[in-house]
C-alpha positions as CSV (number, residue, x, y, z in Angstrom):
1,X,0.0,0.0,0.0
2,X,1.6,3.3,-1.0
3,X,1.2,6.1,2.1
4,X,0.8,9.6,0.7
5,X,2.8,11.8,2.0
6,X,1.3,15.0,4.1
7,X,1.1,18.5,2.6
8,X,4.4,20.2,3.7
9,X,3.4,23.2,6.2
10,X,5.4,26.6,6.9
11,X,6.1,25.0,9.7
12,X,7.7,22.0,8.2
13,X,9.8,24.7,6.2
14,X,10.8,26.6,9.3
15,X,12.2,23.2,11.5
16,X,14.6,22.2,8.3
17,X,15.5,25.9,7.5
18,X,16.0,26.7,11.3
19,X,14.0,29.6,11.5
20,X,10.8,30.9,12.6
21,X,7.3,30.6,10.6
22,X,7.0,34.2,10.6
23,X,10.2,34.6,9.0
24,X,9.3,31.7,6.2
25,X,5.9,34.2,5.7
26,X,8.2,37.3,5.7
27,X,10.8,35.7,3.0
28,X,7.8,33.4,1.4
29,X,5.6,36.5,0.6
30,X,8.6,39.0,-0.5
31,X,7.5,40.9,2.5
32,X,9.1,44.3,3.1
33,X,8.2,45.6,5.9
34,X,10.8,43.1,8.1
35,X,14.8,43.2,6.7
36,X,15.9,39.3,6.3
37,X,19.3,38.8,5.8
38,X,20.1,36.9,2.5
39,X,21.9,34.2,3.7
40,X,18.4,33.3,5.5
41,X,16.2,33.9,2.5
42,X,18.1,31.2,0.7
43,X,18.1,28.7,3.2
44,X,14.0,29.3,3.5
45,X,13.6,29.0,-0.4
46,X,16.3,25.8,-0.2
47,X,14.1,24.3,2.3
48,X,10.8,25.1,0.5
49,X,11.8,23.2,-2.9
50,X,13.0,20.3,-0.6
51,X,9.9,19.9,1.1
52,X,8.0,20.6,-2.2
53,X,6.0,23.5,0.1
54,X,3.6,25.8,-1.9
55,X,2.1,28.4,-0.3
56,X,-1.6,28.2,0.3
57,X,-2.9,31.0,-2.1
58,X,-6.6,31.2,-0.2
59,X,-4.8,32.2,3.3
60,X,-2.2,34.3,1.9
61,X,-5.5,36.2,0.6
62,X,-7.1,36.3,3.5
63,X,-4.1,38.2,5.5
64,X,-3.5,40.5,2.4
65,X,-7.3,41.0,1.7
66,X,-6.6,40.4,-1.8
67,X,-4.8,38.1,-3.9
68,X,-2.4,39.0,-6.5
69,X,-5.0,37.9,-9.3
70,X,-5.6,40.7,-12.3
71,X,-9.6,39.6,-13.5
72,X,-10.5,39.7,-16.9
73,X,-14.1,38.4,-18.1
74,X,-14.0,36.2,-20.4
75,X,-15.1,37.8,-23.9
76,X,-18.7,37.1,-24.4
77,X,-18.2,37.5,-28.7
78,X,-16.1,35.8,-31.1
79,X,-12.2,37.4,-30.9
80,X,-9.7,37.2,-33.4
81,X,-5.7,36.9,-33.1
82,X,-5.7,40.8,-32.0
83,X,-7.3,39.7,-29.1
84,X,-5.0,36.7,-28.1
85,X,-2.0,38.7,-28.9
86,X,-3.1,41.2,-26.3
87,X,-4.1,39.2,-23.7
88,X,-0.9,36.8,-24.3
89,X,1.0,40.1,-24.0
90,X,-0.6,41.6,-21.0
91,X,-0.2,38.0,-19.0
92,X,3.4,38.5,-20.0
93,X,3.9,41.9,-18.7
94,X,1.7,41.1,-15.2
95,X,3.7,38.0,-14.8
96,X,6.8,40.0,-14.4
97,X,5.3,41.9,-11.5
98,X,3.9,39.1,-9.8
99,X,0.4,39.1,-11.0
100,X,-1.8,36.4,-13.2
101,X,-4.2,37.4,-15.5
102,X,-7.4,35.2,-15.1
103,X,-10.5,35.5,-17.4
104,X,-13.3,34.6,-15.7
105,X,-16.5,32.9,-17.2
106,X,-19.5,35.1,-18.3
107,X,-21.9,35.1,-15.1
108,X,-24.1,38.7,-16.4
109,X,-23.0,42.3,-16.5
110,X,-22.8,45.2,-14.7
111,X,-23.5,44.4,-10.6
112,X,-24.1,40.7,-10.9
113,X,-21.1,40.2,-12.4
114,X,-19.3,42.3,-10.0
115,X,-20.2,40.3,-7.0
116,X,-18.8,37.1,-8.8
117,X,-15.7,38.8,-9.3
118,X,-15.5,40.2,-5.9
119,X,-15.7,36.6,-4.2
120,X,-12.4,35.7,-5.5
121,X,-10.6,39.2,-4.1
122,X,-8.8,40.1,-7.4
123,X,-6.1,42.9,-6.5
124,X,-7.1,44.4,-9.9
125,X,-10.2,44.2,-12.4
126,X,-9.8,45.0,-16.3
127,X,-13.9,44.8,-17.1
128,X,-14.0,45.9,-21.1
129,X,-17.8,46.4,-21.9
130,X,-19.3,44.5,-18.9
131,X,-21.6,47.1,-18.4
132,X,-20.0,48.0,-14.7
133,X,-21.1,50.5,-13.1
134,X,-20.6,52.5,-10.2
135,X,-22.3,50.5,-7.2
136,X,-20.2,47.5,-9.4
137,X,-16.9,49.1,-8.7
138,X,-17.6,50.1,-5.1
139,X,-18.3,46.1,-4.4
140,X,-14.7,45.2,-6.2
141,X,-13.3,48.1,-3.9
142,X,-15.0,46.5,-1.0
143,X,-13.7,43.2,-1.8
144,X,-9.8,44.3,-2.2
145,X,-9.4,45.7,-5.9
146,X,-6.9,48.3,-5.6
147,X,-7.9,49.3,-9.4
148,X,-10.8,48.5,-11.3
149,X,-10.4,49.4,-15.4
150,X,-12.9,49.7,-17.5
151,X,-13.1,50.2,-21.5
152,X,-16.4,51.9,-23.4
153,X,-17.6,55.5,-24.2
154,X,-17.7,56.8,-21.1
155,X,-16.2,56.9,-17.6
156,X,-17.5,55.1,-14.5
157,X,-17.6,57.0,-11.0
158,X,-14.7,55.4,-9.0
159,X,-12.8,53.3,-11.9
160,X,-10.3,54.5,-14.5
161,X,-11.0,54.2,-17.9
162,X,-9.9,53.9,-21.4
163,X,-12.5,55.6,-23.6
164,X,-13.4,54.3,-27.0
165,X,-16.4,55.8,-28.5
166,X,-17.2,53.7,-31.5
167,X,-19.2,56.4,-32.6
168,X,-16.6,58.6,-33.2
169,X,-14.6,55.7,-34.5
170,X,-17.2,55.0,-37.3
171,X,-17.2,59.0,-37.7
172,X,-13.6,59.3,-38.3
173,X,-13.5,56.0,-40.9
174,X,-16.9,57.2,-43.3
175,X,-14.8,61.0,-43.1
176,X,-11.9,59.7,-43.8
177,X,-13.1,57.7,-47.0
178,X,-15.2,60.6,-48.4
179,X,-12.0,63.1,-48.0
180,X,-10.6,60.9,-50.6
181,X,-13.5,60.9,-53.2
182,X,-16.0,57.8,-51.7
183,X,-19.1,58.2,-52.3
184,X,-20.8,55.2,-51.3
185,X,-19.6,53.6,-48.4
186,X,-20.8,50.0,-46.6
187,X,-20.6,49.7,-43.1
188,X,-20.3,45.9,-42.4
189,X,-22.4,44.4,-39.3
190,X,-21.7,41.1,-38.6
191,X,-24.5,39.2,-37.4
192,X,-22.8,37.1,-34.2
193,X,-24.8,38.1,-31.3
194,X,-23.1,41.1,-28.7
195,X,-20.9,42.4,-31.7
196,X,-23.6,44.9,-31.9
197,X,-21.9,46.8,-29.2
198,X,-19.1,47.8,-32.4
199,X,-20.9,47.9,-35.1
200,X,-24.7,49.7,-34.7
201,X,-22.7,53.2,-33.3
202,X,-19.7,52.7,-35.7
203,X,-22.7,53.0,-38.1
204,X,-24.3,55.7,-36.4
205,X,-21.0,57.7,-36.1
206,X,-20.9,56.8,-40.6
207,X,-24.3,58.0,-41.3
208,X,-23.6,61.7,-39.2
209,X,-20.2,62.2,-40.6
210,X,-21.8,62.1,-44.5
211,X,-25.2,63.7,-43.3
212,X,-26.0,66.8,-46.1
213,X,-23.2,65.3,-48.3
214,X,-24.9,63.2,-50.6
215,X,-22.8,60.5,-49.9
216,X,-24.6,57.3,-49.2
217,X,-24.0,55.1,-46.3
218,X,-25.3,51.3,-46.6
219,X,-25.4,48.8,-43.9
220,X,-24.2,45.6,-44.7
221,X,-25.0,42.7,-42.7
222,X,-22.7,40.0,-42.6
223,X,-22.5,36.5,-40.8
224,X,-18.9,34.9,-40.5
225,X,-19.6,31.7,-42.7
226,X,-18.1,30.8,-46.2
227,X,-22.0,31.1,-47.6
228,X,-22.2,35.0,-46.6
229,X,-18.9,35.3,-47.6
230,X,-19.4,34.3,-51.4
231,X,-22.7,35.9,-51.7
């Protein structure tokens, strides 16, 4: 019969390192506020891959109030390679400070979906078009989240933002086009559901750029199958 062995314990670590369990926290969770000689640091992290000790993420949370988790929900609409290059690159960029990015399932927008997030204490929520709002971002604040990010046409009370008005995106493309002699221009919305968030203002910003031009705007609907595509 084989015995599994028990979970190694700070504890463990701090009898073969020959040092205290506070000072295995204090080296363990790159604390600053205590100085710990090098020489000790070492023999902590020496006994910690010996014993095969990892510490538990859920109580390091608890004493913190937050974990070092960056939340992302997970994209509700079909993304493209833009998308995974981003998120592959922000994962990249947290990772060297420490943090891990984590998308987390659609479970509803705005406040519903801020109480799911806030049960797992993220240090650090990036909600593009969730639908957050301010009661939303007071929970997250509540719950730990030192900053709460959010992406759409206008700010949210208490979170920072990165504005992009589609409108004025679909604006500055029909303008753009008719500076340089287009007269009839299709706006392409594809039919996947929730990519109307894009495309129905990038349309609206179209048709008020080339209002009293004479220009024509057309909506195109599009699906993302081969058949659309040949038609």
């Amino acid at each position: 019969m084989v015995q599994i062995p028990n979970t190694p314990t700070s504890a463990d670590v701090a009898r073969l390192a020959g040092v205290s369990r506070a000072t295995v926290s204090y080296v363990l969770n790159d604390t600053d506020a205590v100085r710990i000689s090098e020489p000790t640091r070492r023999r902590v992290h020496a006994a910690a891959r010996e014993l095969g000790y990892v510490p538990h993420a859920a109580a390091r949370t608890l004493r913190a109030g937050h974990s070092r988790m960056v939340l992302m929900p997970a994209p509700a609409v079909p993304v493209g390679p833009l998308y995974h290059r981003f998120l592959g690159e922000l994962q990249a960029a947290l990772g060297r400070l420490d943090y891990t990015v984590v998308q987390h399932g659609a479970v509803g927008q705005g406040d519903e979906a801020a109480r799911a997030w806030a049960e797992l204490r993220p240090v650090a929520v990036l909600a593009p078009g969730s639908g957050l709002g301010p009661h939303g971002v007071a929970v997250l604040k509540r719950a730990g989240a030192r900053a709460v990010v959010t992406l759409g046409p206008t700010r949210v009370e208490g979170a920072h933002a990165l504005l992009m008005d589609h409108t004025v995106v679909g604006h500055r493309a029909a303008a753009h086009l008719h500076d340089r002699g287009r007269r009839r221009i299709g706006v392409i919305l594809p039919e996947e559901p929730g990519l109307e968030f894009f495309s129905r203002p990038r349309l609206t910003g179209a048709r008020r750029a080339l209002a009293g031009t004479g220009a024509a705007v057309t909506a195109l609907p599009l699906a993302y199958t081969e058949r659309a595509a040949s038609e």
